[in-house]
C-alpha positions in Angstrom: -45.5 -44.1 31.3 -44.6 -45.8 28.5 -41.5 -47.6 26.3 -40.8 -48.9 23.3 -38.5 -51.1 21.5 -37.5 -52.5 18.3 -35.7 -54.8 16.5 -33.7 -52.8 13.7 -33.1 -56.3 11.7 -36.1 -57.4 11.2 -38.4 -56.1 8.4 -41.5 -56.0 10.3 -40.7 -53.9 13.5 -42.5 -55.0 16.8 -43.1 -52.5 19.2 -44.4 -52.7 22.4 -46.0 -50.7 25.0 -45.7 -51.1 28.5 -47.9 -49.4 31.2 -49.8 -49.8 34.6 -52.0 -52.4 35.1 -54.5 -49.6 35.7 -53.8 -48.0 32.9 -54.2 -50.6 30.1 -57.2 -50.1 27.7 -59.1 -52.6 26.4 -58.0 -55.7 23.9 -59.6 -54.5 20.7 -58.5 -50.4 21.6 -54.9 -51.7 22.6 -54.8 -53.0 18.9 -55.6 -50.1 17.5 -53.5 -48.0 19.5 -50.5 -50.4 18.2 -51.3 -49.8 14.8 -51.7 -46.1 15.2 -48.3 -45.7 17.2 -46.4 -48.2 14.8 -47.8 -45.8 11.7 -46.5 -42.8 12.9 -43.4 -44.5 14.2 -42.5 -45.7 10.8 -42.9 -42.2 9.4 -40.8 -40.0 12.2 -38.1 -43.6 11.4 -38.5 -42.4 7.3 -37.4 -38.5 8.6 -34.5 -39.6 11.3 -33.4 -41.7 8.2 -33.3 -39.2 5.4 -31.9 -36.2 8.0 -29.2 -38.7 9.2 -28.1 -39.5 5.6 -28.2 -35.4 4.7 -25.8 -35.1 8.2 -23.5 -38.0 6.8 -22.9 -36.2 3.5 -22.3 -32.8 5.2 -19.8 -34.1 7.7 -18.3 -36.2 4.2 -18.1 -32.7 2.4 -17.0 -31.0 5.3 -14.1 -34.1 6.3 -12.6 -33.9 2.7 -12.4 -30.4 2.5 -10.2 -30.5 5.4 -8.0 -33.3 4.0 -7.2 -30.7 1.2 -6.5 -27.7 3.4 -3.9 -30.1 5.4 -2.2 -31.4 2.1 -2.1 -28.1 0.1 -1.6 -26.2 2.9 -3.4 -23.6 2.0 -6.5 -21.6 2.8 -9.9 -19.8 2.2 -8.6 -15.9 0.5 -10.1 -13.5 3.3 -11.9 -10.6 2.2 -9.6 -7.6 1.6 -10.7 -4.7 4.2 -12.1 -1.6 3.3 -9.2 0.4 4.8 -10.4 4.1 4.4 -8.3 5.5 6.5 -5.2 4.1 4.8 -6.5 4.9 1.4 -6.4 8.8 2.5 -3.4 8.8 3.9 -2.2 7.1 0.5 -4.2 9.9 -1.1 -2.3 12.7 0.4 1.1 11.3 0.0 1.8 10.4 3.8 2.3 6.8 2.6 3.0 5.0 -0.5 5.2 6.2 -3.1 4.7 10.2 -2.6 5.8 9.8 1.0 9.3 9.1 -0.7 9.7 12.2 -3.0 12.0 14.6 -2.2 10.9 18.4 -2.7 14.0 19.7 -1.1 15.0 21.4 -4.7 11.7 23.6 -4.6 13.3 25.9 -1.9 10.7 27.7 -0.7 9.0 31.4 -1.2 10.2 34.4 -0.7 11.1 36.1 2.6 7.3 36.1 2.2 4.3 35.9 4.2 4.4 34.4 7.5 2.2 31.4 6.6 3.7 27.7 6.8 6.3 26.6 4.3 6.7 22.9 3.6 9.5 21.2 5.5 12.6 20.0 4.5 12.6 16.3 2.8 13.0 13.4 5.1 15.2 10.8 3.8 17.0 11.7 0.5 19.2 14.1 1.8 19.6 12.4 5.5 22.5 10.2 6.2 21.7 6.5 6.6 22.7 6.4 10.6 19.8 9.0 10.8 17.2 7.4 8.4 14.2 5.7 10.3 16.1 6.9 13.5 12.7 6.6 15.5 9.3 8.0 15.2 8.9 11.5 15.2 8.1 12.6 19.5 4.3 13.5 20.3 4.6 17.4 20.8 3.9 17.1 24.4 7.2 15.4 24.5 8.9 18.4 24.0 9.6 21.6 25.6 8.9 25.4 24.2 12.2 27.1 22.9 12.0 30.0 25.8 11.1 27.5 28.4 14.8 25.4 27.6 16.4 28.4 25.7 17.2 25.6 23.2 16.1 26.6 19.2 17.9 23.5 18.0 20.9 21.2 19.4 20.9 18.9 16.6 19.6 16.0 18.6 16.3 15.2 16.6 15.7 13.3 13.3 16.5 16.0 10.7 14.6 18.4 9.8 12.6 18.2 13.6 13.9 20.7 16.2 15.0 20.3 19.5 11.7 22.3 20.3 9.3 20.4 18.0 9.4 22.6 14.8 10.9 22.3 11.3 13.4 23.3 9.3 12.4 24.4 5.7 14.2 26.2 2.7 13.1 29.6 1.5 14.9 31.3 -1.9 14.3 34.5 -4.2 12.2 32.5 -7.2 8.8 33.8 -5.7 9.7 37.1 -6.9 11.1 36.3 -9.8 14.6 35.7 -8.7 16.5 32.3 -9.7 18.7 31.2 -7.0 18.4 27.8 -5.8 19.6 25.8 -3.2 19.4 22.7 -0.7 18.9 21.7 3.0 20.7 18.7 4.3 22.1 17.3 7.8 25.9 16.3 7.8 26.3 14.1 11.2 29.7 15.0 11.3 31.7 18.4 10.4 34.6 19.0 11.8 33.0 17.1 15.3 29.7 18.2 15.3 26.1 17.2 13.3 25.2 20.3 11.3 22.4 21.6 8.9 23.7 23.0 5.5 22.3 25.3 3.1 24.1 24.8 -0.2 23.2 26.1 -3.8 23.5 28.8 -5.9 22.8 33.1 -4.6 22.2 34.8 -8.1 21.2 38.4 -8.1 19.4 38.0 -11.0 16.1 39.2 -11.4 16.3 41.2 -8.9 17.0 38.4 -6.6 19.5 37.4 -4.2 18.9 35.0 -1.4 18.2 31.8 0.3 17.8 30.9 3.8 16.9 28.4 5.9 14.1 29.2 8.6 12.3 27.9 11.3 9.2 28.6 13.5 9.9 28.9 17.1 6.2 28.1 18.8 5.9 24.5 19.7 1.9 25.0 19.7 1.0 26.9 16.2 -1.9 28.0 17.8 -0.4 30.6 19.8 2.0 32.1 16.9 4.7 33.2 18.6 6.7 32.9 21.9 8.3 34.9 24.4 11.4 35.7 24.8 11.4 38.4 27.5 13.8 36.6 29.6 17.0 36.3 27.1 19.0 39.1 25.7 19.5 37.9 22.7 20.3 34.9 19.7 23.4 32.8 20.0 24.3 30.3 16.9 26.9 28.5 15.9 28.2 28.7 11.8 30.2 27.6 9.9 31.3 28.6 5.9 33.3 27.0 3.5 34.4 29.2 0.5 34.2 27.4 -3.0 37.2 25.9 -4.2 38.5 28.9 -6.8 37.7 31.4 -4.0 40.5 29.5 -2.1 43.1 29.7 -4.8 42.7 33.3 -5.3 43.7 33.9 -1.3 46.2 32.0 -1.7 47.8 33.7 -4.6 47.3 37.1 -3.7 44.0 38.0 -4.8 45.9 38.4 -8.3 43.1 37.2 -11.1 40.7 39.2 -12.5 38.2 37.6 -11.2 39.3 38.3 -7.6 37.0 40.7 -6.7 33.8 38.7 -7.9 35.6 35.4 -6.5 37.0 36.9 -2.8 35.6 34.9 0.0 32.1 36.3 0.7 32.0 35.4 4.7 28.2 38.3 5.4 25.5 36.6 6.6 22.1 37.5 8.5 19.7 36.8 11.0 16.3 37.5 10.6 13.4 38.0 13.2 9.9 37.8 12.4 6.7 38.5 14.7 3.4 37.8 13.7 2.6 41.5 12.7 5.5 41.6 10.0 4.0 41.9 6.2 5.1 40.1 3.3 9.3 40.8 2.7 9.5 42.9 6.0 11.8 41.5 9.4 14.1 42.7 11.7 17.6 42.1 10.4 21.6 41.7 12.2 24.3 41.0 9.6 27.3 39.4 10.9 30.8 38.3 9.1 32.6 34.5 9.7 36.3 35.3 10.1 37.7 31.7 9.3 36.8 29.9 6.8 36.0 26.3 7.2 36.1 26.5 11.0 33.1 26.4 13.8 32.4 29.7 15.1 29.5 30.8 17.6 28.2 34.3 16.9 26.2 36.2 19.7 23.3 38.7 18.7 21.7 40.9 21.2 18.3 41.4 20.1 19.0 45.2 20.7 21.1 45.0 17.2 17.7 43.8 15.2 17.2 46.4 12.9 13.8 46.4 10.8 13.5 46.5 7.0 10.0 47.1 6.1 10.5 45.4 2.2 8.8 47.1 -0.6 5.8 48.5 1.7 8.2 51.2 2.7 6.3 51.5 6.0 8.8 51.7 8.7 8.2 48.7 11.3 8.1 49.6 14.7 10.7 48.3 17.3 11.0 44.6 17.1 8.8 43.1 20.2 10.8 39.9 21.3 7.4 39.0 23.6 6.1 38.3 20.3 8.8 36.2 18.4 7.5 33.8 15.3 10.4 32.7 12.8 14.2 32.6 12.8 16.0 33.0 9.6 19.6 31.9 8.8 20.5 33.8 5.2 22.9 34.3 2.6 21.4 37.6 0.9 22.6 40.4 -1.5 25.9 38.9 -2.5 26.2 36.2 -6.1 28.0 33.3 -4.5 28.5 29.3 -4.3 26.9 29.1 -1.0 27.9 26.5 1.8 26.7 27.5 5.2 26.5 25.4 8.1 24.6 26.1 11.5 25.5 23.6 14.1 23.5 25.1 16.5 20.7 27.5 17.6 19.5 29.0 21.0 18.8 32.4 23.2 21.5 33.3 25.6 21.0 35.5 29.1 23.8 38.2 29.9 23.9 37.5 33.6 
C-alpha cells in the first residue's frame, strides 16, 4: 500500500510514497513514477479546487437567500392547484356565489308531473338560530317515513325532513295561472317551529293554488313507500286570516266586501302514487275552525277521493302500498294566504 502527503504552503508540493521494502522499484523507475503521480496529482488538486469554490458560492447563494426569508418573513408563492373538482361544484352553483341565491319566489309547477321539483332555498328565508345549524345527515342516518310513522317533526335544518326528503313550493303559473307564494320556517308560533306557505291564491287565468309538497321515499330509487300499516294522515295547521278579513268578523260581516273578504279557513291534502298523470291525485278537503290557533286534523286515507285533472280518466282507488308525494294546499278560493303546518305523520287506529 501506499500514502501521500503534502505540504499545502509551499509552492512546490513534495509527495511521497511509501511501500514494502519488496515492493520498491528501481531508482531511475521510482523517479518517474514521482513525476507521473505528482502530474496527475496536481490536476485532480486543479478539479477539487474549482468544484470546492463552485460549492462555496452555492452554499453563499443558498445562505443569503435564507437571511432574506428570516427578515422579510416571507416566502416562495406555491403553485395554485388545479382543483377540478372544486371548479364544478363552482360551476353548478353548489359553492360560490350561486350557492347563495334564493329561488324560493319561483314556486314551483303545477300540481304537475311527478318528477323532482327544486327545494326550498336554504338560508334567506331561515332564521339565524337555524342557519349553518350542522351539515345536512348522510341518508343512511335517517329512517323511512312508514318505518317511524314520522313525515316531518320539525327537527331538521329547514327544508330537510325528519325522513330525509324536502320541502319545495308548487303554484298555478305552469298553466298559466299567476299566484305566487313563499316557503319559510318560523322557529316559533305560538310554541312550536312551523313551515309557512304565504303569498298570493289568484284565480286568474284559470288558476288557483299553491302548495307546499313533499316526497315521502327516503331512497328515490324505489318511488314510493308503503303505508299498509297506518290508517291514515295526521297533521297539525295552523291559519291566520289577513288583517281586513279580521275587521269584517268583528263588525258583523257588514262591508261590501264581506263576502270576498270572510275568513277562507278550506284547505286540502293531496296523495300522489307513482301511476298518477300530470294534474291528477287523490284529494281530502278539510276546514280550520280557529283562526290563528294550532289545530291537528286527522284524515283516514279511506276519505281520499281521486280527481283525474283534465285527462278526465277516472283514477282507480288510491293504493296507499304505493304512496309518492304529500301535498299541503290552498286551492280554488282568491285569498291572502298564511298557512302553517307544524307537523306531519301517519296515525294507526288501534
Amino acid at each position: 500500500f501506499g500514502c501521500a502527503s503534502f505540504n499545502a504552503g509551499s509552492s512546490t508540493r513534495q509527495w511521497m510514497a511509501f511501500g514494502l521494502p519488496d515492493e520498491l522499484p528501481p531508482t531511475s523507475a521510482s523517479t518517474s513514477a514521482s513525476v507521473t503521480e505528482t502530474s496527475t496529482t496536481d490536476t485532480s488538486t486543479t478539479e477539487a479546487d474549482a468544484t470546492s469554490s463552485i460549492a462555496d458560492e452555492t452554499l453563499e447563494s443558498l445562505t443569503k437567500k435564507l437571511d432574506r426569508s428570516a427578515t422579510t418573513g416571507k416566502t416562495s408563492p406555491k403553485p395554485p392547484k388545479d382543483n377540478k373538482a372544486m371548479q364544478f361544484l363552482k360551476k353548478i352553483g353548489k359553492v360560490g356565489g350561486a350557492a347563495n341565491k334564493s329561488f324560493v319566489n319561483a314556486v314551483g309547477s303545477d300540481e304537475g308531473s311527478t318528477g323532482r321539483q327544486p327545494a326550498a332555498a336554504r338560508g334567506k328565508n331561515q332564521p339565524e338560530s337555524e342557519i349553518g345549524a350542522g351539515i345536512q345527515k348522510s341518508k343512511l342516518a335517517y329512517i323511512e317515513c312508514t318505518k317511524s310513522g314520522i313525515i316531518d317533526d320539525l327537527t331538521q335544518p329547514f327544508p330537510v325532513t325528519t325522513c330525509g326528503r324536502e320541502w319545495r313550493g308548487i303554484s298555478d303559473r305552469v298553466m298559466g295561472g299567476v299566484s305566487n307564494g313563499v316557503i319559510r320556517r318560523e322557529p316559533d308560533l305560538h310554541g312550536r317551529p312551523a313551515n309557512i306557505l304565504t303569498g298570493q291564491v289568484s284565480l286568474e287565468n284559470n288558476g288557483g293554488f299553491l302548495q307546499m309538497v313533499t316526497d315521502l321515499a327516503l331512497d328515490p330509487s324505489t318511488n314510493s313507500v308503503d303505508a299498509s300499516d297506518y290508517d291514515g294522515i295526521e297533521i297539525d295547521v295552523l291559519y291566520r286570516p289577513p288583517v281586513d278579513s279580521d275587521s269584517d268578523i268583528e263588525n258583523g260581516g257588514e262591508s261590501d266586501n264581506s263576502s270576498a273578504k270572510k275568513l277562507q279557513n278550506s284547505f286540502n291534502v293531496h296523495l300522489r302514487t307513482p301511476g298518477t298523470l300530470q294534474q291528477a291525485s287523490y284529494r281530502h278537503t278539510f276546514q280550520i275552525d280557529e283562526p290563528d290557533a294550532w289545530e291537528t286534523i286527522r284524515i283516514p286515507f279511506s276519505s281520499f277521493q281521486g280527481y283525474s285533472g283534465r285527462s278526465g280518466m277516472p283514477l282507480p282507488p288510491l293504493d296507499i302500498s304505493q304512496l309518492r308525494r304529500i301535498g299541503i294546499v290552498a286551492i280554488g278560493q282568491q285569498m291572502e294566504l298564511f298557512l302553517a303546518v307544524g307537523g306531519a305523520r301517519f296515525y294507526s287506529v288501534i
